[in-house]
PyMOL Python script that loads the backbone (N, CA, C, O; Angstrom):
from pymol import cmd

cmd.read_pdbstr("""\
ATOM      1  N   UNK A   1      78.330 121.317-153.678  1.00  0.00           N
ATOM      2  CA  UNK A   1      78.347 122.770-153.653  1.00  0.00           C
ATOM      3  C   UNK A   1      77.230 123.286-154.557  1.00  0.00           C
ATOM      4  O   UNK A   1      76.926 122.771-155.633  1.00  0.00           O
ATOM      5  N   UNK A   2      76.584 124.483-153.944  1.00  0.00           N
ATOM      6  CA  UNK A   2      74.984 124.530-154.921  1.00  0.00           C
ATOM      7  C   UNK A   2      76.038 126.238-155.889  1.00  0.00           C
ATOM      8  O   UNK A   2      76.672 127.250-155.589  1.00  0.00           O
ATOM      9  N   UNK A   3      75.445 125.311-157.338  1.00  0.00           N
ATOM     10  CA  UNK A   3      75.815 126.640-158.465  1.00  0.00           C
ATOM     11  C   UNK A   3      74.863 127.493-158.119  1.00  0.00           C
ATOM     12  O   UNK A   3      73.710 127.151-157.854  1.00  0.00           O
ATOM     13  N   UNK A   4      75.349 128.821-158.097  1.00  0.00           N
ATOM     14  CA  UNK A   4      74.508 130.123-158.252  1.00  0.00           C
ATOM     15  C   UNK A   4      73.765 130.548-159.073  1.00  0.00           C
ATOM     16  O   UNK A   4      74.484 130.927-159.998  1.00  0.00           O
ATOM     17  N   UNK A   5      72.359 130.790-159.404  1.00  0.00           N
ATOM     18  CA  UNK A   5      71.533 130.643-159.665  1.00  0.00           C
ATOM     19  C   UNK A   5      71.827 131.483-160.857  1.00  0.00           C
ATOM     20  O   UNK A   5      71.505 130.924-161.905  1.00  0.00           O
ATOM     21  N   UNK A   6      72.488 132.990-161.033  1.00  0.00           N
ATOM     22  CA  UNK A   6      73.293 133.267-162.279  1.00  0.00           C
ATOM     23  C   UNK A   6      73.572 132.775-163.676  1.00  0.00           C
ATOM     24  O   UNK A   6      73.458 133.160-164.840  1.00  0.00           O
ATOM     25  N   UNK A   7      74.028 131.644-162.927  1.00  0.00           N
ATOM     26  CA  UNK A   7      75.090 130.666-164.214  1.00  0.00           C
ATOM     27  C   UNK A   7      73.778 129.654-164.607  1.00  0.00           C
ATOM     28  O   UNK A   7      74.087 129.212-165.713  1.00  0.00           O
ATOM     29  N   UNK A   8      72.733 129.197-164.304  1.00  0.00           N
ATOM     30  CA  UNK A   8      71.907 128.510-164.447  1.00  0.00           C
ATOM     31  C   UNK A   8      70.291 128.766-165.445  1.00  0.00           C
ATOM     32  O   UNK A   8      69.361 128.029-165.773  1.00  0.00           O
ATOM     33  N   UNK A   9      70.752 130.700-165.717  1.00  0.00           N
ATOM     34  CA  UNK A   9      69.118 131.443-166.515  1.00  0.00           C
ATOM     35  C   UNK A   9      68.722 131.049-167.721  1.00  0.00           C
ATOM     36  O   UNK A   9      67.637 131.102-168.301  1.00  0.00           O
ATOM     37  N   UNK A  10      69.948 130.578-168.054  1.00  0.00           N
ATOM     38  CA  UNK A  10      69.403 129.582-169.663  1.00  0.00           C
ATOM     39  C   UNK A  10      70.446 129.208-169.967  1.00  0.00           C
ATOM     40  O   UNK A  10      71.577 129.574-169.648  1.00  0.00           O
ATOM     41  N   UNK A  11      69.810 127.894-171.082  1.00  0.00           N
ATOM     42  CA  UNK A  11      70.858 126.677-171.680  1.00  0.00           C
ATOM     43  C   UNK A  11      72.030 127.504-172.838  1.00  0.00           C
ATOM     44  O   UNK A  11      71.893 128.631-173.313  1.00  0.00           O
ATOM     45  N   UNK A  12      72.808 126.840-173.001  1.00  0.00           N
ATOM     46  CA  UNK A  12      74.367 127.474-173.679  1.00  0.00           C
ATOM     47  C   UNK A  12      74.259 126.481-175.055  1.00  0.00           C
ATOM     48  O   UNK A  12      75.319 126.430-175.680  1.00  0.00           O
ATOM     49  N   UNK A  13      72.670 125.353-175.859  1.00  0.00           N
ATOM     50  CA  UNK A  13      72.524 125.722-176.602  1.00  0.00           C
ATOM     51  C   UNK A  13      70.753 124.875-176.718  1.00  0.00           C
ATOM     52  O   UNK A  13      70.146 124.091-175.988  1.00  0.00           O
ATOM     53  N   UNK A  14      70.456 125.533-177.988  1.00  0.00           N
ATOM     54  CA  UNK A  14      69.100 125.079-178.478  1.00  0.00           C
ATOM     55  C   UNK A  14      68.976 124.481-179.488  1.00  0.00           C
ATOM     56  O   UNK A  14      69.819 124.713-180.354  1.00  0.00           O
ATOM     57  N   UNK A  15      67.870 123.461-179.793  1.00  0.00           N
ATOM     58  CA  UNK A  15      67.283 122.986-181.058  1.00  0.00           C
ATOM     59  C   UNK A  15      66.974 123.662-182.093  1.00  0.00           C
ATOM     60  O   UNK A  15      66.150 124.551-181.880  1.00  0.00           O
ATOM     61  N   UNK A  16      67.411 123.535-183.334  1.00  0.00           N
ATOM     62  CA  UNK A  16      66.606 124.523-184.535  1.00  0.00           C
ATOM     63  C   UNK A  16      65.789 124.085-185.462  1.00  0.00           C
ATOM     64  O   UNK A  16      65.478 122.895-185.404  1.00  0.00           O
ATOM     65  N   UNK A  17      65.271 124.873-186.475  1.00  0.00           N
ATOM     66  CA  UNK A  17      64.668 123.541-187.314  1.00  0.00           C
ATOM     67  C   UNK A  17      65.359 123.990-188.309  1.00  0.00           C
ATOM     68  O   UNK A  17      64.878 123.967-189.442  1.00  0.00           O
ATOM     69  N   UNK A  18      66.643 124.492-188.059  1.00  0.00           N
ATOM     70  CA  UNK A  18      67.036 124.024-189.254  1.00  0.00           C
ATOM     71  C   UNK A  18      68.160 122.911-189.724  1.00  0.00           C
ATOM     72  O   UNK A  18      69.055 122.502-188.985  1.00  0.00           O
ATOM     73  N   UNK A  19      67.960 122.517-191.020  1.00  0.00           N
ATOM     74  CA  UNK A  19      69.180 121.111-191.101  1.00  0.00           C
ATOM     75  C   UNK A  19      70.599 121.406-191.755  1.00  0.00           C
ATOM     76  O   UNK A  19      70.944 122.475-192.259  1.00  0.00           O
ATOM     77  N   UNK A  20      71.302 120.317-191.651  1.00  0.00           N
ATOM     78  CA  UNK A  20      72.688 119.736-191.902  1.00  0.00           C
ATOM     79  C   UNK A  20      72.267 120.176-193.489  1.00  0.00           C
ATOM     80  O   UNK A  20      71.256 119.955-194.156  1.00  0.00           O
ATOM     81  N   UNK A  21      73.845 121.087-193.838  1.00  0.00           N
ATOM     82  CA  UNK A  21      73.599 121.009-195.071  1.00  0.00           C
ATOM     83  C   UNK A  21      74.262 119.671-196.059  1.00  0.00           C
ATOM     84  O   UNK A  21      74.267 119.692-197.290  1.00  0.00           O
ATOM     85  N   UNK A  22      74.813 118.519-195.196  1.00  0.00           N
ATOM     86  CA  UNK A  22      75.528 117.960-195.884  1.00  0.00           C
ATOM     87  C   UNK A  22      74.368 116.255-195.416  1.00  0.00           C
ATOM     88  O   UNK A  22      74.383 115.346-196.246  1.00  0.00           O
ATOM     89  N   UNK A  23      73.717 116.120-194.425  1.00  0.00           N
ATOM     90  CA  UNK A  23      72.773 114.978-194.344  1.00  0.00           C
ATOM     91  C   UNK A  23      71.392 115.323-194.024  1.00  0.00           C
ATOM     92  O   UNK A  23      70.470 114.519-194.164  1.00  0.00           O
ATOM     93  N   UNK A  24      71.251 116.456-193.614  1.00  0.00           N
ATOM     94  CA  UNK A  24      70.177 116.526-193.388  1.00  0.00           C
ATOM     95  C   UNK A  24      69.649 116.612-192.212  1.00  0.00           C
ATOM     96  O   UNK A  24      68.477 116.961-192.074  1.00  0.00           O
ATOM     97  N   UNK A  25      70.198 116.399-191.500  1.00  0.00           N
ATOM     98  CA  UNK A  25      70.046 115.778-189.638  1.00  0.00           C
ATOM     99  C   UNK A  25      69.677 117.282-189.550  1.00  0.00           C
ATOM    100  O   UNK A  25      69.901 118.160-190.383  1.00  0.00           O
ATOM    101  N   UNK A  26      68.920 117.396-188.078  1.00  0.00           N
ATOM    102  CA  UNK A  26      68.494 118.440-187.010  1.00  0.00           C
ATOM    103  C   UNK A  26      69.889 119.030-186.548  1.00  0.00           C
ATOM    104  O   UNK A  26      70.936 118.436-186.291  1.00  0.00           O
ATOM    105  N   UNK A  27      69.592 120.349-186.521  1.00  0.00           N
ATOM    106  CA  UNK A  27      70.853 121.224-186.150  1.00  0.00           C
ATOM    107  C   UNK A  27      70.923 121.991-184.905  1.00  0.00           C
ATOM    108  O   UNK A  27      69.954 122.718-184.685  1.00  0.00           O
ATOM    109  N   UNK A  28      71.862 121.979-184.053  1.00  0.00           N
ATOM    110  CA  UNK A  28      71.782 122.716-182.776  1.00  0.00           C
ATOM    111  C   UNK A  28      72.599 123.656-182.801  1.00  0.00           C
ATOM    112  O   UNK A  28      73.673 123.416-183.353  1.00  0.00           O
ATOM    113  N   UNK A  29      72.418 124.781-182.326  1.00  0.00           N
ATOM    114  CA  UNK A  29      73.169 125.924-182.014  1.00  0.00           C
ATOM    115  C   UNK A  29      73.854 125.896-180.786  1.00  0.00           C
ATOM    116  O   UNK A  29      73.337 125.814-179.672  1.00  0.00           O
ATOM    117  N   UNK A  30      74.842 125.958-181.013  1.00  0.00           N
ATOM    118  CA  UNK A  30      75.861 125.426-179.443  1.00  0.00           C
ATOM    119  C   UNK A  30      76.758 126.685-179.031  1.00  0.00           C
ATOM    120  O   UNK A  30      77.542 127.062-179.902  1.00  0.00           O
ATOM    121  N   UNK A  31      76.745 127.489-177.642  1.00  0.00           N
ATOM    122  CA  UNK A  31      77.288 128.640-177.819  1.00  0.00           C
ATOM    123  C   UNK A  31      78.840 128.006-176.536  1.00  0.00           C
ATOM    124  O   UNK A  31      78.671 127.444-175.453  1.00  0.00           O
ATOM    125  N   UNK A  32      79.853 128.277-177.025  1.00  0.00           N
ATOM    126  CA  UNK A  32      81.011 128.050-175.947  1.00  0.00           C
ATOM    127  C   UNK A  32      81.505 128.895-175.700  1.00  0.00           C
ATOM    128  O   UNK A  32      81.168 129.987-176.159  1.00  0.00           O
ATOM    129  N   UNK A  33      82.676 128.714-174.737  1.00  0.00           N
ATOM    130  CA  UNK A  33      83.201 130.027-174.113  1.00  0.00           C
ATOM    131  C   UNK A  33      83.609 130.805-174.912  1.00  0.00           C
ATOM    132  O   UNK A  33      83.653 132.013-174.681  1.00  0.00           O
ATOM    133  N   UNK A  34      84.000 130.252-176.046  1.00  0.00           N
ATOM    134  CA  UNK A  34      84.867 131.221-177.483  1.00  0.00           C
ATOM    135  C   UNK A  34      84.215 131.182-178.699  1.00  0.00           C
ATOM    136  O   UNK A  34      84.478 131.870-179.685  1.00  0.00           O
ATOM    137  N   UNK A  35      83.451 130.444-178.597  1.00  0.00           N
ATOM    138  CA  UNK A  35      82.489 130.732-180.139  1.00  0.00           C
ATOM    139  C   UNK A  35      81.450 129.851-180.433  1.00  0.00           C
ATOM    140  O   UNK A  35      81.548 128.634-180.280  1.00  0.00           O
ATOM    141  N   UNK A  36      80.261 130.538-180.932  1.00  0.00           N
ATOM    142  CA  UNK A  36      78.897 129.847-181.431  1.00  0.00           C
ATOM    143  C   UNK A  36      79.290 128.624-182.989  1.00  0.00           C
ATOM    144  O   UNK A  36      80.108 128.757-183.899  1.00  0.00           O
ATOM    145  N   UNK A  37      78.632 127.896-182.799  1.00  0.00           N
ATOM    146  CA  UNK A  37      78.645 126.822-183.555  1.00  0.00           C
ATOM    147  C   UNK A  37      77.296 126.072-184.157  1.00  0.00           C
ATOM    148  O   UNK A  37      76.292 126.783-184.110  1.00  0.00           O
ATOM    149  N   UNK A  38      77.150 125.004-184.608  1.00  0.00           N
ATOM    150  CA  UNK A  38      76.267 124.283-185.409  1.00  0.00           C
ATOM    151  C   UNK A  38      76.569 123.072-184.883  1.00  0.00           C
ATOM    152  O   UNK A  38      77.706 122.784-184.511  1.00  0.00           O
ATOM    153  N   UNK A  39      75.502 122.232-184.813  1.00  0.00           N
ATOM    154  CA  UNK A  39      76.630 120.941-184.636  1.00  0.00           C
ATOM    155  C   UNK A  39      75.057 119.912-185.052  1.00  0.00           C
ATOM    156  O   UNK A  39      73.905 120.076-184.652  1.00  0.00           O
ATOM    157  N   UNK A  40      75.535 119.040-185.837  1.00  0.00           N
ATOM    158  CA  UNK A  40      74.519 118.035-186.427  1.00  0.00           C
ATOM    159  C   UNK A  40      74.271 116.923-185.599  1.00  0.00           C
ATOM    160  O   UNK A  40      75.334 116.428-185.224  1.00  0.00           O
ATOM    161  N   UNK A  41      73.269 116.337-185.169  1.00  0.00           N
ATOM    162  CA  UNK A  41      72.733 115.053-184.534  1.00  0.00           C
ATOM    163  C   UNK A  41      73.315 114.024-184.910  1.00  0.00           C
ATOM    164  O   UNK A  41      73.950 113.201-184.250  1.00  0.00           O
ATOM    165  N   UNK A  42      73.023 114.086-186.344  1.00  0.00           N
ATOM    166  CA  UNK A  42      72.899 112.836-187.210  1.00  0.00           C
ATOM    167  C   UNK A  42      73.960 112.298-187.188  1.00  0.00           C
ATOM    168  O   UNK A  42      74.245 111.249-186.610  1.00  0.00           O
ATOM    169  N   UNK A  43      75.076 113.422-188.231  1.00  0.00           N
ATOM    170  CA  UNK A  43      76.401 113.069-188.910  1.00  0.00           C
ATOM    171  C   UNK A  43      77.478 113.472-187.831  1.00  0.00           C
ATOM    172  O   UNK A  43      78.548 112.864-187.792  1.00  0.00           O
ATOM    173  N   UNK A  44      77.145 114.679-186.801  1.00  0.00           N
ATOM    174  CA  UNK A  44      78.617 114.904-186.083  1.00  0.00           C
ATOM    175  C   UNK A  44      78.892 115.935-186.328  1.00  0.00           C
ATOM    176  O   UNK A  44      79.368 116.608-185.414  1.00  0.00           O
ATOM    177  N   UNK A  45      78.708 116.617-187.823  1.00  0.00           N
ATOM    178  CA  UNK A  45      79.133 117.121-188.131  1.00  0.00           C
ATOM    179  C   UNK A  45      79.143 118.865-187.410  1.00  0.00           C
ATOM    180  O   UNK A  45      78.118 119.143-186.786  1.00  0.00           O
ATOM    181  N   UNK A  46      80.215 119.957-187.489  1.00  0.00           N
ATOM    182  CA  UNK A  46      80.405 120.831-186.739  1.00  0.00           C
ATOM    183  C   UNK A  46      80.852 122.406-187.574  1.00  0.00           C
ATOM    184  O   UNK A  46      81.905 122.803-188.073  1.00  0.00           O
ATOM    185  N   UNK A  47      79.833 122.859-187.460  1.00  0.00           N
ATOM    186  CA  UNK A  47      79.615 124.101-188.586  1.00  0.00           C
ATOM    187  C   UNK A  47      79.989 125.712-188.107  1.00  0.00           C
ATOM    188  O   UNK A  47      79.575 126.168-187.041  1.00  0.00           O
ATOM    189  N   UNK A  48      80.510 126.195-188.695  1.00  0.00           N
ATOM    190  CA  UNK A  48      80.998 127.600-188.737  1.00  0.00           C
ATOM    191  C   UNK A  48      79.425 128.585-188.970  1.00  0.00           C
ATOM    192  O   UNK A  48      78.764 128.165-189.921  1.00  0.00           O
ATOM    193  N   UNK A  49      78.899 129.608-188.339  1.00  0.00           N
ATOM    194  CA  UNK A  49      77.781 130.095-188.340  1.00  0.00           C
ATOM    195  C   UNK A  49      77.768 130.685-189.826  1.00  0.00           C
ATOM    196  O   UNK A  49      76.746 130.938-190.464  1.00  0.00           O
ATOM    197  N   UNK A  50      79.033 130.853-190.246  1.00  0.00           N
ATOM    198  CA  UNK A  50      78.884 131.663-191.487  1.00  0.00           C
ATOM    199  C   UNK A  50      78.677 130.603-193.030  1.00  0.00           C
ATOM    200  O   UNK A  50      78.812 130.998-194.188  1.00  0.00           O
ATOM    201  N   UNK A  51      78.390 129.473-192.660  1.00  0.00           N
ATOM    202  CA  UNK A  51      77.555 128.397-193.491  1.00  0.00           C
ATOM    203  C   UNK A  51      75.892 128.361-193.391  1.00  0.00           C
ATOM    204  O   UNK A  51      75.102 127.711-194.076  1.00  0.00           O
ATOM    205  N   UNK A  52      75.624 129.345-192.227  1.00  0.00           N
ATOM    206  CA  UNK A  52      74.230 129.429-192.123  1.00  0.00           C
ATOM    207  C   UNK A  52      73.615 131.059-191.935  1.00  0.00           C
ATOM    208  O   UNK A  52      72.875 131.585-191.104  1.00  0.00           O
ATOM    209  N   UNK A  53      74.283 131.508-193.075  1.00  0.00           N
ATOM    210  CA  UNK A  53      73.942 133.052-192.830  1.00  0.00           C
ATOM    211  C   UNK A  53      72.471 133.389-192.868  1.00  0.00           C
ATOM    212  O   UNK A  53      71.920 134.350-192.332  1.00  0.00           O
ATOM    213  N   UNK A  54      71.992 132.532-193.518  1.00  0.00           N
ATOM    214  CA  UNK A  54      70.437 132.585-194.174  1.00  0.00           C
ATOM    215  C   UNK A  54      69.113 132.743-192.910  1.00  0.00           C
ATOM    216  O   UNK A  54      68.014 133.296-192.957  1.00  0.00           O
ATOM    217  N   UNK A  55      69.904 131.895-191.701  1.00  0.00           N
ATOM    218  CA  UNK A  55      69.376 132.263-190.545  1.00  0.00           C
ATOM    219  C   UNK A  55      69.715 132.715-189.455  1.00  0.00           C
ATOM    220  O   UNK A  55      69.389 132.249-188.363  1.00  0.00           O
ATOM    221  N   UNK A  56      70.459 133.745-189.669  1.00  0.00           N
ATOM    222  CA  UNK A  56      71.225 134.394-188.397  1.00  0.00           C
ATOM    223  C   UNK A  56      70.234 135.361-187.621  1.00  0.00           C
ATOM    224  O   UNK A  56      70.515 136.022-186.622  1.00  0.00           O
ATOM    225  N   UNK A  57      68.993 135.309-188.298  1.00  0.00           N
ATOM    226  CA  UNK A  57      68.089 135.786-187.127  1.00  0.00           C
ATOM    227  C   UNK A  57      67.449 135.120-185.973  1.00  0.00           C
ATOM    228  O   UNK A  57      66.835 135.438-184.954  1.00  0.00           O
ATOM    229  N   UNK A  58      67.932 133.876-186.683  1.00  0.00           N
ATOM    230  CA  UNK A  58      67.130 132.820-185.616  1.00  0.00           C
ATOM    231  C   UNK A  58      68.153 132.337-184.577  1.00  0.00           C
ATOM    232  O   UNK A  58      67.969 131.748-183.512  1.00  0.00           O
ATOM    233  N   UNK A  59      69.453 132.808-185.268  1.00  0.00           N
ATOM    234  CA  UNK A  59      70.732 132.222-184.438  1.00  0.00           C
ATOM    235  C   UNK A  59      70.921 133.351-183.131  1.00  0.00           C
ATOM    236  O   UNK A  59      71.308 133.095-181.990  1.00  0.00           O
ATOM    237  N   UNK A  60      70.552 134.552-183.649  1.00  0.00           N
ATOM    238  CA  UNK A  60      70.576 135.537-182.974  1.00  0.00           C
ATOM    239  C   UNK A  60      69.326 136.169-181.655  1.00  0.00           C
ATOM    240  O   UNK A  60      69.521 136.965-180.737  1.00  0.00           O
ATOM    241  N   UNK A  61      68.043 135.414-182.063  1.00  0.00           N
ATOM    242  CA  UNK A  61      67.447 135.192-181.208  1.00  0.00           C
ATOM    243  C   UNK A  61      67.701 134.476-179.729  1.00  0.00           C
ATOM    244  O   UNK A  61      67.563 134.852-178.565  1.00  0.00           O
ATOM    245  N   UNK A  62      68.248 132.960-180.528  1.00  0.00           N
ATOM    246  CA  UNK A  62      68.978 132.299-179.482  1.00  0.00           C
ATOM    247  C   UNK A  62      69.786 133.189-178.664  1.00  0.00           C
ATOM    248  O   UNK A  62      69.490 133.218-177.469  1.00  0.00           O
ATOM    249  N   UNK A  63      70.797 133.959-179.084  1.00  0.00           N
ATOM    250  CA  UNK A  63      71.796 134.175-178.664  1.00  0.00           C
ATOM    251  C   UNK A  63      71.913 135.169-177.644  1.00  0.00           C
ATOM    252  O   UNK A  63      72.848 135.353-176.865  1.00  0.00           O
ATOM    253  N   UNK A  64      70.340 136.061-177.810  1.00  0.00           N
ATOM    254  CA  UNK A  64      69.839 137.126-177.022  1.00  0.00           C
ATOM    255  C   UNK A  64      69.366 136.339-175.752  1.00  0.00           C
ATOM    256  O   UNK A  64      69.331 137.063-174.757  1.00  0.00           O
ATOM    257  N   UNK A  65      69.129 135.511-175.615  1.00  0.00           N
ATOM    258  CA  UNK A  65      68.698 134.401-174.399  1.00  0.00           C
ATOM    259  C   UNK A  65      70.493 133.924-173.544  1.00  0.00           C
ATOM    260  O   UNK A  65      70.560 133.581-172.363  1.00  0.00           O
ATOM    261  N   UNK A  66      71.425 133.997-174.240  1.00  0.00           N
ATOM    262  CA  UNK A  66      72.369 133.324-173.245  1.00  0.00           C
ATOM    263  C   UNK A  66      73.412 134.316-172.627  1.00  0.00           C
ATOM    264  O   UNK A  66      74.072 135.113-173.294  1.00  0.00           O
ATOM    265  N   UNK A  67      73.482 134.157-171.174  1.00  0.00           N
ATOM    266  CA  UNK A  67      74.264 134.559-170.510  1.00  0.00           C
ATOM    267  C   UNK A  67      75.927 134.495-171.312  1.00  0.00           C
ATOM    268  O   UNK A  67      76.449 133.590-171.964  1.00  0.00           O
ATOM    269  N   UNK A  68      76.470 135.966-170.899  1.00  0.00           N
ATOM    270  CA  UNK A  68      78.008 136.037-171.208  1.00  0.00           C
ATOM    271  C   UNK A  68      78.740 136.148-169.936  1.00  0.00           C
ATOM    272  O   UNK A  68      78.506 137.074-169.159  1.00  0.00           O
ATOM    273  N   UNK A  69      79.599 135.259-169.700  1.00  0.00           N
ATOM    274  CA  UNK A  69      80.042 135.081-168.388  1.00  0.00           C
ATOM    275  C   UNK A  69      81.396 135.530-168.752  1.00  0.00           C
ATOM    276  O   UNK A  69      81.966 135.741-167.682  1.00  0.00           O
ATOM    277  N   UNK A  70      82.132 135.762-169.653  1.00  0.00           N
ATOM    278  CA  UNK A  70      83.196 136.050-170.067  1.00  0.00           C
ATOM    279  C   UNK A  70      83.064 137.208-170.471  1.00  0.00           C
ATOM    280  O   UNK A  70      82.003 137.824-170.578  1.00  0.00           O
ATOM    281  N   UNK A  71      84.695 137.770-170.850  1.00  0.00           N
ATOM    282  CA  UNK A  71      84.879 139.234-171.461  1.00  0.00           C
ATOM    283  C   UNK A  71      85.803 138.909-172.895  1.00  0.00           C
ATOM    284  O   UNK A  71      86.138 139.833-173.637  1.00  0.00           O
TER     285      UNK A  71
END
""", "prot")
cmd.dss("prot")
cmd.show_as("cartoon", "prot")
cmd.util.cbc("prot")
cmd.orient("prot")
């Protein structure tokens, strides 16, 4: 069955440069049906945005790029 081209205008998350505050690893911004997140390469580890207030412009850039398919 072909997805509608809609659901497909951009990725739900991106690369940042910024790091893990606990190893260091590369950090991704991961947006889900119920809430934006952090999530580390390295360690696993899975972060609350409000541990990274320092760049919520960059989080928010992202965030202007992803479709809301929900209410």
């Amino acid at each position: 069955m072909h997805t509608p081209s809609v659901f497909n205008r951009s990725p739900r998350q991106a690369e940042t440069k910024m790091t893990c505050k606990t190893c260091h690893g590369s950090l991704r911004v991961i947006r889900s049906c119920r809430e934006v997140f952090m999530f580390c390469d390295k360690c696993g580890g899975r972060f609350p945005l409000g541990e990274y207030t320092e760049f919520f412009d960059q989080i928010e850039e992202f965030m202007n790029n992803v479709p809301c398919d929900r209410i």
